[in-house]
N, C-alpha and C positions, 0 to 999 in steps of 0.2 A: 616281887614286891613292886615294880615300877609299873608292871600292867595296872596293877589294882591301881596306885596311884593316879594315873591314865586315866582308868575308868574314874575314880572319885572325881577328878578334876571337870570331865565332862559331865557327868552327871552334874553339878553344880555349876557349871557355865550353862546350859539348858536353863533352869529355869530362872538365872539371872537375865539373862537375854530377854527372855519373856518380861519377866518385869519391866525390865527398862524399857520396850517399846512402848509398853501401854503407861505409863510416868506419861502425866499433865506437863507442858513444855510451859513457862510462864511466858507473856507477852514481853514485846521488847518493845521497847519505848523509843521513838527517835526524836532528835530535835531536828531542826533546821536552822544553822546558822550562816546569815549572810544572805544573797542573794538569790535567787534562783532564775534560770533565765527556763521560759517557754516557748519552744516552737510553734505551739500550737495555734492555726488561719484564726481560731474562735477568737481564743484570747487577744491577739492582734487586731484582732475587729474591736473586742471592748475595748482595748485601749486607742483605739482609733474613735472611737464612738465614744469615751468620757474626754479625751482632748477638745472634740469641739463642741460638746455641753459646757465644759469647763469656760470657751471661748463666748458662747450665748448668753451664761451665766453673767459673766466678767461686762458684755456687752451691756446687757441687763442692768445691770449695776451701776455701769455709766450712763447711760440713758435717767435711770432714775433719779440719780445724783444730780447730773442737769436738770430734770423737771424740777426736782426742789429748790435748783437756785433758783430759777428762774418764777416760783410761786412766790407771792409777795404774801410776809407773815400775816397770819386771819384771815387768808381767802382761802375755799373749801375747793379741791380740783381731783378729779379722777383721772388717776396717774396709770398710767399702763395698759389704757386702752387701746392703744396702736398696736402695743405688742399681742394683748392677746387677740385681735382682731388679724391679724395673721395668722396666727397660729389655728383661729378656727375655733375656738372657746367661748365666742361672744356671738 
């Protein structure tokens, strides 16, 4: 009686096995909380490269802020010619 048993027992782990390989695994979802730090040369480069846009911008800003004090209200002045006349725009 145990043989049979035996036998039943494998006979029906067989095609359980089977099944469960071929079972659709559902996707797993992650978050990311917090920070992440990157080693990566690339990304150390963009962040090197929006640091000092950040600074030309800021620069920019100040520059413009001075022309307009210094324009007297109702006179008409084209402001930011210097800048883009460096930059190669003009």
């Amino acid at each position: 009686m145990s043989a049979a048993a035996v036998f039943v027992l494998l006979a029906a782990a067989i095609p359980a096995s089977i099944a469960m390989s071929t079972a659709t695994v559902t996707p797993v979802q992650a978050k990311i909380v917090g920070t992440v730090e990157v080693s990566s040369m690339d990304i150390d480069s963009l962040r090197r490269d929006l640091a000092t846009l950040k600074q030309e911008v800021d620069k920019l800003s100040s520059e413009l802020k001075e022309a307009q004090k210094k324009t007297p209200p109702g006179s008409v002045k084209k402001l930011g010619a210097s800048s883009r006349a460096r930059s190669g725009n003009e």
